[in-house]
N, C-alpha and C positions, 0 to 999 in steps of 0.2 A: 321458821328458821331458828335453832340455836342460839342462842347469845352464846360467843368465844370473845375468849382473849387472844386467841391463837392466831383465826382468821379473822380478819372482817373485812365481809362481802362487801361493802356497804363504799367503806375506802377503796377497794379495789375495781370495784367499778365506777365510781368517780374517777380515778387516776388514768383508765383506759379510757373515758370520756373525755380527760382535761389532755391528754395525750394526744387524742384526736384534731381536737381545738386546734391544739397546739402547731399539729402538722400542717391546717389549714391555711391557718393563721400565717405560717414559716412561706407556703404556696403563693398566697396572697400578695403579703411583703417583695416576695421574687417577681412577679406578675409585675406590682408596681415600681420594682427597681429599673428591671429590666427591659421591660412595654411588652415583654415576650408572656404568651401564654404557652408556647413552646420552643424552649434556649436549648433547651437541647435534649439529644437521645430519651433519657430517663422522663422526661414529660410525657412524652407520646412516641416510639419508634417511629412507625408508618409515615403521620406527619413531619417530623424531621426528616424523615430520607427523602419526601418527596419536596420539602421545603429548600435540602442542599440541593438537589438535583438543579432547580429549577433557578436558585440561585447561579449553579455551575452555568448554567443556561444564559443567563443575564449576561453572567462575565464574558463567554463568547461572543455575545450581541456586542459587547463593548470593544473588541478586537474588530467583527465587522462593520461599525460603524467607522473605525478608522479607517481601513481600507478602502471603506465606499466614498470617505472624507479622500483620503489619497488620491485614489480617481478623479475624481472630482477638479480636482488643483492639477492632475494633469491635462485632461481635456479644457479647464479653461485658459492655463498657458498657451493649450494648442490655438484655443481660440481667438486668443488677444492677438497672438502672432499673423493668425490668420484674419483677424481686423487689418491689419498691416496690411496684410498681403491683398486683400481685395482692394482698399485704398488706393493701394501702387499698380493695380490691372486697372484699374479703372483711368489713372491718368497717363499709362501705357497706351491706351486705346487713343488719347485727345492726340499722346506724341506719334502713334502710330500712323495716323489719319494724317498729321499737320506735314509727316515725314512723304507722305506718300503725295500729296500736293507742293511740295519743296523740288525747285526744279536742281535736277544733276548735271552739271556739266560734262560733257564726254570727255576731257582733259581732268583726269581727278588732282592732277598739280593745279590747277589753279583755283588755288586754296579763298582767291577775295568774290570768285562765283560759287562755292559751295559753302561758303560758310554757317549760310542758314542751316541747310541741310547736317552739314557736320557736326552745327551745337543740340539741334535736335538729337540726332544719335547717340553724343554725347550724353545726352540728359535719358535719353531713353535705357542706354546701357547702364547707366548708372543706376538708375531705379530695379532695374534686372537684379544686380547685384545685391542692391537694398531686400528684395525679392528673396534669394538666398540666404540671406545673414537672417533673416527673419526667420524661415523653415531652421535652418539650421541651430538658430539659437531657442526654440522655442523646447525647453529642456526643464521638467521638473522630480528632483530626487531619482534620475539617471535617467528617465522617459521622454522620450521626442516621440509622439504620434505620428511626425513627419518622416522620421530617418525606417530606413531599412529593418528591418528583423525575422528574427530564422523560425524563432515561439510566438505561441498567441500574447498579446499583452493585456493581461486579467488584473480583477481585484477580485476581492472573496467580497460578495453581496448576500451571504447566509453563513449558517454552520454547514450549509451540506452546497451549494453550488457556488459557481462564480462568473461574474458577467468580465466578455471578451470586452475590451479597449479596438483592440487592431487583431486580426486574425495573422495567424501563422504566417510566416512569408509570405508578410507584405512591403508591398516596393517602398521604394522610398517618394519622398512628393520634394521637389529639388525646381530651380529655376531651368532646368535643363528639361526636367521631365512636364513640364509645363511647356515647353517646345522653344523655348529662348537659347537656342544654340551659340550665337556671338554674331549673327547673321540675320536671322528674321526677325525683324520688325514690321512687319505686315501687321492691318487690320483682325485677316482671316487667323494669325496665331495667338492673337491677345485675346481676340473672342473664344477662340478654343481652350485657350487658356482659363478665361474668366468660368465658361464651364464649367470645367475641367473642378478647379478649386472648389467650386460654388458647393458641388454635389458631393466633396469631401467634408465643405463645412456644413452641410446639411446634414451627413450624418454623426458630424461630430455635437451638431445641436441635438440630435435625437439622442444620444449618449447623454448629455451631461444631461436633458428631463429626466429621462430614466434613473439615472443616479440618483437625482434630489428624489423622485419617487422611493426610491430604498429606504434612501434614508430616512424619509418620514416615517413610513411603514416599518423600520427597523426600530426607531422611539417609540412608536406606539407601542410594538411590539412588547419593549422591554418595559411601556408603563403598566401594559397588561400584565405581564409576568409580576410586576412591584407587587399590584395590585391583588394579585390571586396570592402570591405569597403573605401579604399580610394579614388576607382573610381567614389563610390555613393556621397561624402562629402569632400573630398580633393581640395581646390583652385587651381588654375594652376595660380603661381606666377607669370610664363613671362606673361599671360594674362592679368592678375587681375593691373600689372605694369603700362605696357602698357596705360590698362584702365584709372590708377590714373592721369596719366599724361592727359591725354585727358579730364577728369573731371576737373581737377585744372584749366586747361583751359579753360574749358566753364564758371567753377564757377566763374571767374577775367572776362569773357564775360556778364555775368550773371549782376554781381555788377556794371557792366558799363552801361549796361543797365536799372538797373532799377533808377541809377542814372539819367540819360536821362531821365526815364519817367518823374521822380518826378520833373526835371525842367521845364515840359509843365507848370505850373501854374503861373511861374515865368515868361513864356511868356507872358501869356495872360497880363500882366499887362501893355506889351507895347503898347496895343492895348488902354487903358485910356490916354496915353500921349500925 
């Protein structure tokens, strides 16, 4: 090769070397700013789009996790109320029984021979009422499992399906519809009643297992998703370390070198003297 003054090879390909470095080096420093080995498009396309995606992903787990949380707080409202409610069928049946061994006078005016009877009833129709107010008030963020409705009442349990609450017009559950008209107080309507509820509140307990199942399986879901994402775009810092150091290195090899080059021309001069 020539000795010039013009060119020298010698600097120009040190400077494309130190350039090099240099870009690594710049990769590096990002890697460790950021934790990311892919922040974004220009790192890697493929990985990034599959990284947003998956993230977009996440964030919809995070909308069906509320709504399965939603569910959740309404079925157990339903349920508390429905603790109530079995409570008060249950000492229906004591008043029912004690009513139906209470002797009646055939003269209902005389009020000092029925008195037993009457306090019973009293105390029985009241609990009735207790019965209602409970159905009735059993209401979370506009939902009564108990009351009437014309739609299925759903929560979203994925991105793509959603678990029914109460199916399509379904009746209402009411102290009437339990068969407490203002009139029977019989044994036979408080045990049909006690039924009645019972297999309401059994399926409201298979409801709210199945819930807490989502939701577990919805967390997990989204730690798998964490997880896969970070494998895709995540730097590995003892690496990336490592690296820097080894760069900073070559780059101080790099500047020494192309120092060297650029003083080939300053030889050639000894060759004039």
């Amino acid at each position: 090769m020539a000795n010039s003054i013009n060119t020298n090879v010698g600097a120009l390909v040190a400077l494309q070397n130190l350039n090099a470095t240099n870009k690594s080096l710049e990769t590096a420093q990002n890697r460790i700013n950021t934790g990311f080995k892919v922040a974004n498009a220009k790192d890697n396309g493929a990985i990034f789009a599959i990284a947003t995606n998956q993230r977009a992903e996440m964030g919809a787990l995070d909308a069906v996790k509320q709504s399965i949380q939603r569910g959740q707080s309404i079925v157990d409202v339903a349920m508390a109320a429905g603790d109530t409610v079995t409570a008060a069928l249950t000492e229906l049946k004591s008043l029912a029984v004690a009513i139906a061994d209470a002797p009646a006078h055939p003269d209902a005016a005389n009020d000092d021979f029925n008195a037993t009877r009457l306090a019973l009833e009293a105390d029985f129709d009241a609990i009735v009422k207790e019965i209602g107010d409970a159905l009735g008030g059993a209401n979370f963020d506009g939902v009564n499992l108990f009351a009437a409705n014309t739609g299925a009442v759903y929560v979203t349990n994925s991105t793509t399906t959603k678990f029914e609450l109460k199916a399509a017009a379904g009746a209402a559950t009411t102290a009437t519809s339990l068969g407490f008209d203002g009139a029977n107080r019989d044994v036979a309507t408080v045990q049909s009643a006690i039924e009645s509820f019972t297999a309401t509140l059994a399926d409201l307990g298979t409801k709210s297992k199945s819930l807490d199942r989502q939701l577990t399986f919805t967390s997990k879901l989204q730690d798998a998703l964490e997880a896969g994402i970070g494998n895709l775009v995540d730097a590995d810092l003892a690496k990336e370390s490592a690296r820097l150091t080894a760069l900073q290195t070559k780059q101080q090899l790099g500047v020494q070198a192309l120092s060297i080059a650029n003083q080939s021309s300053s030889i050639l001069l000894g060759l004039f003297r």
